[in-house]
N, C-alpha and C positions, 0 to 999 in steps of 0.2 A: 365417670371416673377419669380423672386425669391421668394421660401417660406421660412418657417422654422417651423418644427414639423406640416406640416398641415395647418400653419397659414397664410393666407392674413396678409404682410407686409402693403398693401395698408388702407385696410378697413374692419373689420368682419362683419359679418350680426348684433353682438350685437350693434357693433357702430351704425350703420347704423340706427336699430330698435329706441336705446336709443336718440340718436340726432333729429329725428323723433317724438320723442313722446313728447320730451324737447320742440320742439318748438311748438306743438299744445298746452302744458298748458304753455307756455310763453304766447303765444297768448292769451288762454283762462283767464290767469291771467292780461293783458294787458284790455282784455274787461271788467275786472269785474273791473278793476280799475278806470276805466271811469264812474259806473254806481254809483246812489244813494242807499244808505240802504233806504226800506223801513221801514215807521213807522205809517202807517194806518193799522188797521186790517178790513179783509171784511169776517166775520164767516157764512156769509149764504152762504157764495161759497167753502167755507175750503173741502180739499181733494176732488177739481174734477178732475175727468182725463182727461188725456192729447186731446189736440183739436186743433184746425187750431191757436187758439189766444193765447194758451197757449202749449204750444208744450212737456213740463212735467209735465200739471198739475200744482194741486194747492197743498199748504202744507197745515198742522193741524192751521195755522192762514189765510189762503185767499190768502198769497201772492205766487207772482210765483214763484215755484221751481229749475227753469232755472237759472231764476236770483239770485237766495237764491246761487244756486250752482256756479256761475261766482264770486258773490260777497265772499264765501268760499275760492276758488282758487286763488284769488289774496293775500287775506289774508295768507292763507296756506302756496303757493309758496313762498311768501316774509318772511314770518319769519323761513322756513325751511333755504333759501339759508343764512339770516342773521345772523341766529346762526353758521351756518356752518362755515362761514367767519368770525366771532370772533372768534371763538374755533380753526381754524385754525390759526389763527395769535397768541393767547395765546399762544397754543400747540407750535409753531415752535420756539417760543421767547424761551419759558419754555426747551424745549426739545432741543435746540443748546447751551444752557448757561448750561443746567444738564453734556449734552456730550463732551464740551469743557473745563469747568472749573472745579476747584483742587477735590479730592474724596471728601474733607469734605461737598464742597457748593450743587456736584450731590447725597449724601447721603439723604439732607435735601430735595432736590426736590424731589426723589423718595418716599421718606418715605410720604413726603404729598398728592402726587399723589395715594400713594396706601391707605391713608385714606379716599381720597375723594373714588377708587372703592370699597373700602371694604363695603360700601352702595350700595344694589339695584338701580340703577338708576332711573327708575321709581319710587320708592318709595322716593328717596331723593329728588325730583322734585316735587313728590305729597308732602311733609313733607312741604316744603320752599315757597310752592303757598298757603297751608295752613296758612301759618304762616302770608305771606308778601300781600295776596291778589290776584286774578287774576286780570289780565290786559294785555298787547298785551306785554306791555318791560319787566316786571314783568315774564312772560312766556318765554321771548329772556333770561333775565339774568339767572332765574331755567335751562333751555337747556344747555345757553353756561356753567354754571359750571359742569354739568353731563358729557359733550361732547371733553373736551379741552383735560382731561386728554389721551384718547385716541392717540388724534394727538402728546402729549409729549413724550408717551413712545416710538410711532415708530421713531419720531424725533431723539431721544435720545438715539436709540436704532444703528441706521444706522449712525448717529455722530459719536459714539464711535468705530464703525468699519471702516468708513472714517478715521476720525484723524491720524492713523497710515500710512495711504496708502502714498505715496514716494512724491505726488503733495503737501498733504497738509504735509508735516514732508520737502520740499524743500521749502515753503513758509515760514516757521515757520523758517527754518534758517535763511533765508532771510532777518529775523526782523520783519516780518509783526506782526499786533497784532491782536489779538482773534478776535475781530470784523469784519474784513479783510477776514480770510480765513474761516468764519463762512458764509460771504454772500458771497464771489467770489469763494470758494471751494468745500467746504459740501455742501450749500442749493442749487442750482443749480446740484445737482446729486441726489435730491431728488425728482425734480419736479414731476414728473411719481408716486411717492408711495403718494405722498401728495396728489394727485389727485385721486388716486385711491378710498383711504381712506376719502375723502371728497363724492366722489360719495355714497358711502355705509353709508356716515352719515348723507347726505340728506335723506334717506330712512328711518335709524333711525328714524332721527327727527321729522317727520311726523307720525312716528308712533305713537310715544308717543305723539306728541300733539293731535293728534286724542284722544287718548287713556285718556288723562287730560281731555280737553275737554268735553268727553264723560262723565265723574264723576261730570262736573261743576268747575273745578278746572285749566280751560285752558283761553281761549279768555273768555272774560263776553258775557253776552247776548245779549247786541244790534253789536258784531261783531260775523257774523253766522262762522263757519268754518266745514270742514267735521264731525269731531267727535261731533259737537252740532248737526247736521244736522242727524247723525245717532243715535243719543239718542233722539231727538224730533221722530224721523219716527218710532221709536221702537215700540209704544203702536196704530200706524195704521199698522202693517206689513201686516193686512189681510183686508183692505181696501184700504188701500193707499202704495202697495208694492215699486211703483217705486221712493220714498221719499228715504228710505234704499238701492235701489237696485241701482240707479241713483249713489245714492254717494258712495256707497262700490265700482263700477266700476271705478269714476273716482280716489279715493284714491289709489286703488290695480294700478292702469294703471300707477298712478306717482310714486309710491314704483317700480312698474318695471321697469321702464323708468329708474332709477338711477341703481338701480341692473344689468340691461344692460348694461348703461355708464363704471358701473365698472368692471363689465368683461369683456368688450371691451377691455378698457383699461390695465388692468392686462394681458391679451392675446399678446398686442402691445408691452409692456415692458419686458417679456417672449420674446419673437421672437426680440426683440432689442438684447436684454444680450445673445440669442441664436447665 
């Protein structure tokens, strides 16, 4: 089997780990998709531990924490990958029309791009949910504008080092027009960084809506998601430990899950170009 610097061409153990872990909160996010929010509350049973009927226990309102936690995951999952997937299609529009068109039109993209990062991202996100209200799309549209500029600049970055290269400078004689060798040229030699960079912005993403969330400034109340779930468990940590300790486990597991993806994958496209 051929290597290159060390590397399984095949498979690394981060692929391996990260596809693995991906598909236990697909699942997990697949069951919680299925189930009902609760909306009874039962306070004379609130925070009991885990038992044959209740397998995580109870939370700080009666209901069960298993469930709390499935019905999180699905939420979580789905609007991490969603923003991901808008920010990437913005970002690659944005980022092949900066790197293929005249200096004046990619002066104006960049200059807007770096006032959108010239703002802390989480603070620009906390500012705009403040503003416009939490709610689940409300939350997608605050991400994707934090998240797009990202995908534009490596877009944008790796266009303008293509364009020159002899394929796309022979298609261009050729007559083709910008649109042409933007989707049959350049994007197609990106697939690998885009992917990369999508992996590590799932992880983002999740961090900070935890981290919204966690302020009251993310999902509303009757949608539980991890960072509600670790600011409700806050004030039992010493009663009811496994409310906090439950969900920090399964957050950190899906931040690493992509963290993996993506150095799997940066290790493949290394030992590709190797």
């Amino acid at each position: 089997m051929r290597k290159f610097k060390g590397i399984n061409t095949k498979m690394t153990w981060s692929l391996r780990i990260g596809f693995a872990l991906a598909a236990v909160y697909l699942l997990l996010a697949g069951i919680g998709a299925t189930l009902d929010l609760e909306t009874g509350l039962n306070l004379k049973a609130r925070l009991q531990p885990p038992s044959s009927s209740h397998l995580l226990g109870l939370d700080e309102n009666g209901q069960d924490l298993l469930k709390q936690l499935l019905l999180s995951a699905s939420l979580s999952v789905s609007l991490s990958v969603i923003v991901v997937a808008l920010s990437a299609a913005v970002g690659i529009v944005m980022g092949l029309w900066a790197g293929l068109a005249q200096q004046r039109v990619d002066n104006v993209v960049m200059r807007a791009i770096e006032v959108l990062q010239a703002f802390p991202t989480f603070l620009f996100a906390l500012g705009l949910l403040a503003a416009i209200g939490p709610s689940y799309w409300n939350l997608v549209l605050a991400m994707t504008i934090t998240t797009w500029t990202g995908f534009a600049r490596l877009v944008r970055g790796e266009t303008l080092h293509l364009k020159s290269r002899e394929f796309v400078e022979a298609s261009k004689g050729f007559g083709s027009s910008r649109r042409h060798r933007a989707l049959h040229h350049v994007l197609p030699q990106l697939y690998g960084l885009i992917l990369i960079h999508s992996s590590y912005s799932v992880a983002g993403v999740v961090i900070a809506e935890a981290g919204l969330s966690f302020l009251g400034l993310g999902l509303p109340a009757q949608s539980p998601s991890w960072g509600q779930l670790l600011n409700r468990g806050r004030p039992y940590l010493a009663e009811a430990p496994q409310i906090c300790l439950a969900t920090g486990l399964l957050l950190s597991g899906y931040i690493l899950c992509f963290y993996l993806l993506g150095d799997g994958l940066r290790q493949r496209l290394q030992a590709k170009a190797s």
